[in-house]
C-alpha positions as a printed NumPy array, in Angstrom:
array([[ 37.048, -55.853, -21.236],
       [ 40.136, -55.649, -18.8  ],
       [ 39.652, -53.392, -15.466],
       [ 42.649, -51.071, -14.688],
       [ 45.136, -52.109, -12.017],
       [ 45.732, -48.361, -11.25 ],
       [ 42.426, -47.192,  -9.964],
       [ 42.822, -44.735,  -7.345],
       [ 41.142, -45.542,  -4.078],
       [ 42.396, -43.307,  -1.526],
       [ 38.947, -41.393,  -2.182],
       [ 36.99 , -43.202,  -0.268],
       [ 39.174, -43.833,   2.797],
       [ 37.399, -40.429,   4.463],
       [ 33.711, -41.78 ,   3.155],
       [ 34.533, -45.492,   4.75 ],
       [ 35.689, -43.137,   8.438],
       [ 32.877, -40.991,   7.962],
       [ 30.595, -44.209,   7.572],
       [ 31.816, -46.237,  10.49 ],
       [ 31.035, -43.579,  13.111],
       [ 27.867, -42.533,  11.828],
       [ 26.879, -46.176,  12.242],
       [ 28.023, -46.368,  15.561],
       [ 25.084, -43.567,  16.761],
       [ 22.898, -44.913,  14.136],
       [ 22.84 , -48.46 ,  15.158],
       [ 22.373, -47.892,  18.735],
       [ 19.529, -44.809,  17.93 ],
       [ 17.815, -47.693,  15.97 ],
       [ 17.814, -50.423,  18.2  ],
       [ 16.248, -48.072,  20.78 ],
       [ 13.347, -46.518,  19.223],
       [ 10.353, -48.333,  18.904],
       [  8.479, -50.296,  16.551],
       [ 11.417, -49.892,  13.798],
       [ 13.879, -50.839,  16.167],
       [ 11.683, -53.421,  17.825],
       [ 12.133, -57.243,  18.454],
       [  8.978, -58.226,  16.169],
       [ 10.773, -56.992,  13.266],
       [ 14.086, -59.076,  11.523],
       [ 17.068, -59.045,  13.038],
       [ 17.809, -57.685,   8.892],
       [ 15.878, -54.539,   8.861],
       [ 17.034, -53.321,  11.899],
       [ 20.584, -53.645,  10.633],
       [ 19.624, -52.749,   7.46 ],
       [ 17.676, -49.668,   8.395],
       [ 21.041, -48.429,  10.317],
       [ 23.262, -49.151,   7.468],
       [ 20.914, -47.076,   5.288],
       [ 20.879, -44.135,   7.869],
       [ 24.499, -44.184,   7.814],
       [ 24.834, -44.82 ,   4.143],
       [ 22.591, -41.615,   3.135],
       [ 24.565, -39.113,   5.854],
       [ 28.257, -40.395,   5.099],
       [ 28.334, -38.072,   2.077],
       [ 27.177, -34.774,   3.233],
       [ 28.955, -35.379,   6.941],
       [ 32.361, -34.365,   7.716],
       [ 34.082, -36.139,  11.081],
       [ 37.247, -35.241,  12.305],
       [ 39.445, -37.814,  13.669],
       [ 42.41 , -37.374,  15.905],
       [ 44.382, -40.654,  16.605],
       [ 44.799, -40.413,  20.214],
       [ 40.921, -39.537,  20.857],
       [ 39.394, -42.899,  18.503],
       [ 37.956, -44.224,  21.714],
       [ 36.659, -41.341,  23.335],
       [ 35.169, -40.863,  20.336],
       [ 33.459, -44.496,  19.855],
       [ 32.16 , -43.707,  23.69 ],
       [ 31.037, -40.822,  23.009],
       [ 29.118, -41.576,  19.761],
       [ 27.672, -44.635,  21.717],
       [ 25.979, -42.366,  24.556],
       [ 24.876, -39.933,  22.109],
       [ 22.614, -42.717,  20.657],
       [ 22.011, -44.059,  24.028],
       [ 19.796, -40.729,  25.198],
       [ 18.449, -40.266,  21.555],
       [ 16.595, -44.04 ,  22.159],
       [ 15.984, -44.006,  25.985],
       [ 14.327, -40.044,  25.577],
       [ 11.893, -41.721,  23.206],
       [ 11.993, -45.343,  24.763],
       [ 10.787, -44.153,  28.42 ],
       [  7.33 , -43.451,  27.65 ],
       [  6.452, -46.731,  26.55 ],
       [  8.385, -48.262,  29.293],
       [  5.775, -46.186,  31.565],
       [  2.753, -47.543,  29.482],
       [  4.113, -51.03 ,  30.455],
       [  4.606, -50.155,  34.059],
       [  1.594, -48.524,  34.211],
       [ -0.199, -51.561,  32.432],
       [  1.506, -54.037,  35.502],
       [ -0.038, -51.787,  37.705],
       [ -3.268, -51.633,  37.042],
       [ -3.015, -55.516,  36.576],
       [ -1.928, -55.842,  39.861],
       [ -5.103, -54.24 ,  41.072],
       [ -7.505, -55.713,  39.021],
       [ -6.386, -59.345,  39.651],
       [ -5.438, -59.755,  36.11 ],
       [ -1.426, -59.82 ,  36.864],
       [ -1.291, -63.477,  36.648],
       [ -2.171, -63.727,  33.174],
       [  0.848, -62.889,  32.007],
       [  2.283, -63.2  ,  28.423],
       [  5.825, -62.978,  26.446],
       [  6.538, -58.962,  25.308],
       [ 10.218, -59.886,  23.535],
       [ 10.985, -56.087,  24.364],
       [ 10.635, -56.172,  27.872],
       [ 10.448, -59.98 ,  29.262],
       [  6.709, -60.522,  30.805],
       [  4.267, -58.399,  30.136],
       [  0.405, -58.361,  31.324],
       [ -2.389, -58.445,  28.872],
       [ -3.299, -54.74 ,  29.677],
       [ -0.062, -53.738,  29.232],
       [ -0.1  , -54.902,  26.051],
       [ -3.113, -53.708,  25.092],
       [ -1.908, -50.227,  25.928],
       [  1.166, -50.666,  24.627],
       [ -0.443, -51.249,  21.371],
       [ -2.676, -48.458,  21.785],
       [  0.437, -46.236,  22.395],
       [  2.879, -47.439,  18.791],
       [ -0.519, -46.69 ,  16.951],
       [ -0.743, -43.229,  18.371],
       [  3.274, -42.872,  17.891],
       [  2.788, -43.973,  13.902],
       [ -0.564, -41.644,  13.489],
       [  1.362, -38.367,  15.471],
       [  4.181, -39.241,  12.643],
       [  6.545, -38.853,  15.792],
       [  9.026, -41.688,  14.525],
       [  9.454, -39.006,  11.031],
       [  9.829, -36.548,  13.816],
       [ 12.804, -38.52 ,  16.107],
       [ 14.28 , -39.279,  12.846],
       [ 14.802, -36.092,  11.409],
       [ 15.721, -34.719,  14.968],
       [ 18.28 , -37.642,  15.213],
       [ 19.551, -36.332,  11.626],
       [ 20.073, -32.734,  12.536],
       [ 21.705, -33.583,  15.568],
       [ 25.092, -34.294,  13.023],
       [ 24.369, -30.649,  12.276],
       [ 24.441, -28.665,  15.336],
       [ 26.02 , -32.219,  17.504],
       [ 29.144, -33.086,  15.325],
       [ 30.755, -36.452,  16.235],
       [ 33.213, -36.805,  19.118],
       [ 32.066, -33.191,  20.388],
       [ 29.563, -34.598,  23.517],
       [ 29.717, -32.768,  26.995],
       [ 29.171, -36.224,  29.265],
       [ 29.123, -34.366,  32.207],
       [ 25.475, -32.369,  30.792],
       [ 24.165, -35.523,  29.448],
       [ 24.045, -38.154,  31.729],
       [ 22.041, -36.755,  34.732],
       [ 19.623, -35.77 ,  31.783],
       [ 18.72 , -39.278,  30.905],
       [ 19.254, -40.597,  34.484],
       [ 16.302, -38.253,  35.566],
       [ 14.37 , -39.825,  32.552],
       [ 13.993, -42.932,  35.07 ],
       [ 12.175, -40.507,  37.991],
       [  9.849, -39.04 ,  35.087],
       [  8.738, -42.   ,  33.696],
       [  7.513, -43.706,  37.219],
       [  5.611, -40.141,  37.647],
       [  3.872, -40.923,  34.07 ],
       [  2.996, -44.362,  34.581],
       [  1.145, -43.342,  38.002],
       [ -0.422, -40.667,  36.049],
       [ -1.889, -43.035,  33.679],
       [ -2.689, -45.544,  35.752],
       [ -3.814, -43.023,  38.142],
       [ -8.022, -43.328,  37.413],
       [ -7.94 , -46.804,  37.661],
       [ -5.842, -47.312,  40.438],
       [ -7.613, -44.737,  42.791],
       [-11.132, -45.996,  41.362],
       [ -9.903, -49.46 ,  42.585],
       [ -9.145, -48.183,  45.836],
       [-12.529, -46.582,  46.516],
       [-14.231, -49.451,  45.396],
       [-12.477, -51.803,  47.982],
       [-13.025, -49.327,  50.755],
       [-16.494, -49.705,  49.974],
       [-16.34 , -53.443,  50.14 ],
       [-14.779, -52.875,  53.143],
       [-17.764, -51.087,  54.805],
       [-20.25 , -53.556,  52.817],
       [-17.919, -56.53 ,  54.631],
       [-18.516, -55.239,  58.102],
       [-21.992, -54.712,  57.152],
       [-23.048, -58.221,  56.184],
       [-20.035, -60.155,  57.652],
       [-21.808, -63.433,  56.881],
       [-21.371, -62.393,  52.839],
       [-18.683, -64.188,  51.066],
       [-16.721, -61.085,  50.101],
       [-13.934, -62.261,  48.458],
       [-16.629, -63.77 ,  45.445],
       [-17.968, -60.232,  45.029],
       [-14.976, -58.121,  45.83 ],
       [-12.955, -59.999,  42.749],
       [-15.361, -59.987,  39.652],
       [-16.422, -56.199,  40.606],
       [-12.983, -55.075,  40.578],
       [-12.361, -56.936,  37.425],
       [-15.906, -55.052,  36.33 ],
       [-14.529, -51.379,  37.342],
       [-11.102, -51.74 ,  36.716],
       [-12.078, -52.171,  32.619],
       [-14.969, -50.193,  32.909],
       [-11.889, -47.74 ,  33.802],
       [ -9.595, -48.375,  31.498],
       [-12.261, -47.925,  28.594],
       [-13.359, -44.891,  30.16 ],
       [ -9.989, -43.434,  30.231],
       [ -8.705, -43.947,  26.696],
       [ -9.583, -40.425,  25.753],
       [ -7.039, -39.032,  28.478],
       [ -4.607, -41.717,  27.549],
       [ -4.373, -40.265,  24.361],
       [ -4.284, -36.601,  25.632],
       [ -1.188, -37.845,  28.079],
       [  0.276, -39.701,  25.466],
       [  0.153, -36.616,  22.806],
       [  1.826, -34.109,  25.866],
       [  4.685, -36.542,  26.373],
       [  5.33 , -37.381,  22.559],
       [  5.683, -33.567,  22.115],
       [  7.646, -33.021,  25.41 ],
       [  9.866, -35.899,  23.74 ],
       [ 11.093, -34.106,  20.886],
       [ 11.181, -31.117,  23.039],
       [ 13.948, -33.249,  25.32 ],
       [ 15.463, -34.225,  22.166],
       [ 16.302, -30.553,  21.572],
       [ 17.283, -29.808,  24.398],
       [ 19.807, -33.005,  25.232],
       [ 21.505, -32.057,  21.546],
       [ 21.866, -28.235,  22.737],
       [ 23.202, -29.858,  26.591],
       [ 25.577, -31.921,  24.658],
       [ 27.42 , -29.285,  22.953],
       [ 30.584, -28.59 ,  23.535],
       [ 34.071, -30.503,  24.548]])
């Protein structure tokens, strides 16, 4: 059996554009997002999970390319997936910082351990932050962020960003996400205070006492006793932010439009 010499190719030339940029806010979207984009998985599935993205859009996704606008375009395309992954990325970068801080109270910040997302990490802010990609997987928020992140070729076509709307969008992500990690570390961290005011008081009381053995095991004691406590408004915090997220999704794609 002999293959043809004059097969026509010029047919896919617009499917192998249309490809390449959708992989460009694919790629970054996915390497952002958590748990399928995170540094436990293969290097392979990540890539292949943004290949597959791109693959299944290239065909029903027209982009328009003007020669003297490629790398505005690439930039463009870039940022896009930028604030898709950082809108969803922040909250569990305040579950971490709120997990450091209510180490750092405890006493426990010393046992640290390796998090390949974020560097060190403290054991309670692992703890939470496996407590947190449970509650993203049973919410089905990652089906959610995708099919946002797919619609947003519908009503966001490529190269058409406003930068100017965007940016101070996802720059004021960085303010909100300090305010939620002291709200969830919040009971802990105020219970730890009143408990070493009162070992103030019980210091000047019996100054002879050897504080410092009681003052560290009983903040160890509350600080859990805490945490445990407060799992049921963890998850109440963590559902308002996951649907505020896709809300911010929304409203970054209807920011962005425009020239």
């Amino acid at each position: 059996m002999t293959i043809p010499n004059n097969i026509n190719t010029e047919f896919l030339a617009p499917y192998i554009t249309n490809f390449l940029v959708i992989l460009l806010r694919s790629s970054i979207f996915v390497t952002l997002i958590p748990i399928i984009g995170g540094k436990e998985l293969p290097k392979q599935f990540r890539i292949g999970f943004a290949v597959f993205i791109a693959v299944l859009l290239t065909p029903v996704i027209k982009v328009e390319i003007h020669e003297n606008s490629i790398f505005m375009l690439i930039v463009k395309e870039l940022l896009v997936g930028f604030a898709f992954g950082f809108t969803i990325r922040f909250i569990f970068m305040a579950v971490n910082l709120a997990g450091q801080l209510m180490s750092q109270g405890i006493g426990l910040s010393a046992g640290s351990v390796f998090n390949p997302e974020i560097g060190q990490s403290t054991q309670i802010s692992e703890i939470l932050g496996t407590i947190s990609m449970l509650y993203f997987l049973v919410l089905d928020v990652h089906h959610e962020v995708i099919y946002i992140f797919v619609k947003s070729y519908e009503f966001l076509p490529a190269g058409q960003l406003n930068i100017e709307s965007v940016i101070p969008v996802v720059l004021s992500l960085g303010n909100k996400m300090f305010v939620l990690a002291l709200k969830i570390g919040a009971p802990v961290i105020v219970g730890l205070l009143i408990t070493n005011i009162l070992i103030g008081f019980l210091s000047k009381a019996a100054p002879q006492m050897n504080i410092y053995f009681i003052a560290l095991p009983l903040n160890i004691f509350v600080g859990l006793l805490l945490i445990i406590l407060g799992i049921p408004v963890f998850e109440y915090v963590l559902r308002i932010n996951f649907t505020d997220m896709n809300n911010e999704l929304t409203r970054i794609i209807a920011l962005a439009k425009g020239s």
